[in-house]
N, C-alpha and C positions, 0 to 999 in steps of 0.2 A: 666574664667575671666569675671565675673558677672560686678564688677565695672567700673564706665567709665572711671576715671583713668586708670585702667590696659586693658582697651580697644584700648586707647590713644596712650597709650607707646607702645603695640604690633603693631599697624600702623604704629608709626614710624619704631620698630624695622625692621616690615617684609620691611619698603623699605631701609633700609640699607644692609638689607639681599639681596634684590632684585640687588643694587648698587656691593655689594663683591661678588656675583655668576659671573654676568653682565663681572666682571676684572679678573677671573680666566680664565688661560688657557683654549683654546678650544681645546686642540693638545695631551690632554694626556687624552683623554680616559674617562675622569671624575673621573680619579684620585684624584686629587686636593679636586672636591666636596665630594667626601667619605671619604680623610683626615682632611677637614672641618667638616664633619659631625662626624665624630668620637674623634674629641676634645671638639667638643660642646657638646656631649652625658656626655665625663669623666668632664667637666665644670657644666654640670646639676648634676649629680654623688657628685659629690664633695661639691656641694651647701645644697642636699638632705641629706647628709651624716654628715653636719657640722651646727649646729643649730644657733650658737651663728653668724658664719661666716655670713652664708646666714639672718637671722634677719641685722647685719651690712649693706650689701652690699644691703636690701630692705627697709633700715629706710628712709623713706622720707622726714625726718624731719633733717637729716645733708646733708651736700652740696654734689650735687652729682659728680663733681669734685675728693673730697676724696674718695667717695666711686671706684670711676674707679681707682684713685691714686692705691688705694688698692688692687685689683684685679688683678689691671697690677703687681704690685711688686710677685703678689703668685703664678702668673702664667708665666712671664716672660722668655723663656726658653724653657717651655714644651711646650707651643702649638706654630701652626704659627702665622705669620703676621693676616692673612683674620679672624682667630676663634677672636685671642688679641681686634684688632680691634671691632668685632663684640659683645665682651662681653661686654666693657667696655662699650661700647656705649648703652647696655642694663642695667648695671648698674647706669648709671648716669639718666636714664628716673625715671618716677614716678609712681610707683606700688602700687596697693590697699593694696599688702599683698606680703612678701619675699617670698613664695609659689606660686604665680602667675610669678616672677621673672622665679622660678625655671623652672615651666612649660612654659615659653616661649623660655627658651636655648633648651628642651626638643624639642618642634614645630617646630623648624630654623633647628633644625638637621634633624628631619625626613624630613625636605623641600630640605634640602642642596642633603637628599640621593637621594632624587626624582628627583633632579636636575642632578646629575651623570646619572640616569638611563635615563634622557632625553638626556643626552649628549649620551651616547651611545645609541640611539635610541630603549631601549629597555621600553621604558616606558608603552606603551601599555600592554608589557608580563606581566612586575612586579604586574600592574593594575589587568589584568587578573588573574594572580595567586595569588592576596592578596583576591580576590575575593571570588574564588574557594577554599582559606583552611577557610576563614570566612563560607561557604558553611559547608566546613567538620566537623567546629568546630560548627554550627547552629546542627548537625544531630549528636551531640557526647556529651551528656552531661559529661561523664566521662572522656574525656580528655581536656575539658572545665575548670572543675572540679581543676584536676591534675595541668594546666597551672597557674588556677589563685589565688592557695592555698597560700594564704601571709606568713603561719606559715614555708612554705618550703622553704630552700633557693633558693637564685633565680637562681645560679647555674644548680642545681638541676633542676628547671624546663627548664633552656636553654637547658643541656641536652637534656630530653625527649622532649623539641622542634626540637632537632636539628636531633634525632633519625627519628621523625615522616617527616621531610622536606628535610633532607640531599641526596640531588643528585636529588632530585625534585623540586627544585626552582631558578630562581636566586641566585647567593650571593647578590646582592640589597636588592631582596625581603627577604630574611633570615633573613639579618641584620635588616631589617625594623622590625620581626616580633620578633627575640632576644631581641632588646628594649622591643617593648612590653609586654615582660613575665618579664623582667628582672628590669622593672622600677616600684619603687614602686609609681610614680603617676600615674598610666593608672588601671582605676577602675575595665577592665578587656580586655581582649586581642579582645574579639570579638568590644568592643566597639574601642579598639583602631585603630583597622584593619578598621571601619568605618569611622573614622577621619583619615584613611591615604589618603581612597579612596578619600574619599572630595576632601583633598587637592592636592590631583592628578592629580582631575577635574578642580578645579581653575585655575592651571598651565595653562591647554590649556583653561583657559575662557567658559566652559562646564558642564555639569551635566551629571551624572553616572545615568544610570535606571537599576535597579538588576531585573533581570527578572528571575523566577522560571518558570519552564514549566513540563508536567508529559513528556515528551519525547524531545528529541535533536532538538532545531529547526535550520531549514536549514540557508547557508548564506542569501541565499533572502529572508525566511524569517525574521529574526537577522535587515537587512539592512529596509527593510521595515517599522518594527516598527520602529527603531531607526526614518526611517525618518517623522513618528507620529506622536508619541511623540517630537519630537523635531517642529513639526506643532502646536501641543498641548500647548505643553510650551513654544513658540516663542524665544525659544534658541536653541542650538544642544546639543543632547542627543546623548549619547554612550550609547550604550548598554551590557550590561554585564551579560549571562547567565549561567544559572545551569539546571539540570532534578533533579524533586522530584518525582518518579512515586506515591507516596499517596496524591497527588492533583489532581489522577485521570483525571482531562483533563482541557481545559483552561489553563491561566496564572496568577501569582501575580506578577505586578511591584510594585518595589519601584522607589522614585524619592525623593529624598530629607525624609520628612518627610512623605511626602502622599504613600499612600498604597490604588493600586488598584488591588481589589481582585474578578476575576471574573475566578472561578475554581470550576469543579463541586463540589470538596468538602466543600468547602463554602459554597452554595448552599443546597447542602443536609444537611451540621448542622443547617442551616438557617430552611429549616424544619422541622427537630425534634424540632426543640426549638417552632414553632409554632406548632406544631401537643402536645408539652408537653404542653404548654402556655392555 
């Protein structure tokens, strides 16, 4: 969402989103929020799938009024109250492009899941482990490969997604990761997995540090850095680790964009390139 139109209307949308989580049941588990998130999935679905429909429902130039009119009558039925509500409301905002539309029902739903996984207090795990198969899939080019081959149905690769995570993840985190193989806007799973975590972090007002290490580090030390880097970045940092023993010693954090990379193997390419230089 490059433009600031479709910058605009995602503001708005996310706090209506914020408003319809806010009035769901707190008593059912986070039911509710993974019934919301899974009608917004087959509402993005449906949009992505229907060319003419979705051009209609992102023309900005007819009232957006009708365009909700519209959405409401096709949808009417099938989804609940809180998804109805929350489409329409995204249809009638003003979008750069019916493809930005799309991608924002897409966002509310991976938030809506997030929101369940916070209701059941398991959000930390999900975090964790969207981390760690980002990890597996960073050190596999060939099931990298496999997941984000567009010629393949997507079926097909939810399978071999579900082969590779089944009885090892949340069902949160699975579903989170199914969209991701399975949507043809997410340019590829590892990237998507990086826009979950973000917004993961947003939830609690926070940033994620991905920490690579060549060995397992301790809770105190885990706790330590976090409290850093959170020194550092005058915000709080979570920290979130992996072991890569070919970085031989040291660490590389990430944090947002920045990349700090002080690992002996760093170092040593650093001087062959000056010893070839």
């Amino acid at each position: 969402m490059i433009h600031a139109a479709s910058r605009q209307a995602f503001a708005q949308l996310q706090e209506r989103l914020n408003d319809v989580l806010e009035a769901l049941p707190s008593s059912d588990g986070g039911e509710s929020h993974k019934t919301l998130a899974a009608e917004l999935y087959a509402t993005a679905d449906l949009l992505a799938g229907q060319p003419r429909l979705r051009r209609a429902l992102g023309d900005a130039s007819t009232d957006g009024s009708t365009r909700a009119e519209l959405i409401g009558s096709l949808l009417a039925g099938k989804v609940g109250d809180a998804a109805l509500g929350l489409v329409k409301s995204a249809v009638e905002l003003r979008w750069s492009s019916s493809w930005d539309l799309t991608d924002a029902l897409e966002i509310i739903a991976d938030e809506a899941l997030l929101s369940a996984a916070e209701q059941q207090g398991k959000l930390d795990e999900v975090e964790d482990q969207l981390f760690r198969f980002e990890r597996i899939l960073a050190d596999s080019g060939e099931l990298v490969a496999a997941l984000d081959e567009a010629g393949v149905p997507a079926e097909r690769r939810r399978s071999l997604l579900d082969a590779v995570v089944s009885g090892k993840v949340d069902e949160i985190t699975a579903e989170l990761l199914r969209h991701g193989v399975s949507s043809g806007r997410k340019r590829s799973l590892i990237l998507a997995i990086d826009e979950l975590l973000e917004a993961s972090a947003r939830r609690r007002a926070r940033s994620i540090a991905r920490v690579i290490s060549a060995t397992e580090l301790s809770a105190d030390q885990t706790s330590r850095l976090g409290a850093s880097l959170s020194r550092l970045y005058g915000r709080e940092i979570n920290v979130r680790t992996a072991v890569d023993p070919s970085i031989k010693g040291g660490l590389i954090v990430r944090v947002g964009d920045e990349v700090i990379d002080g690992t002996v193997a760093s170092r040593l390419a650093a001087a062959r390139a000056a010893l070839a230089g």
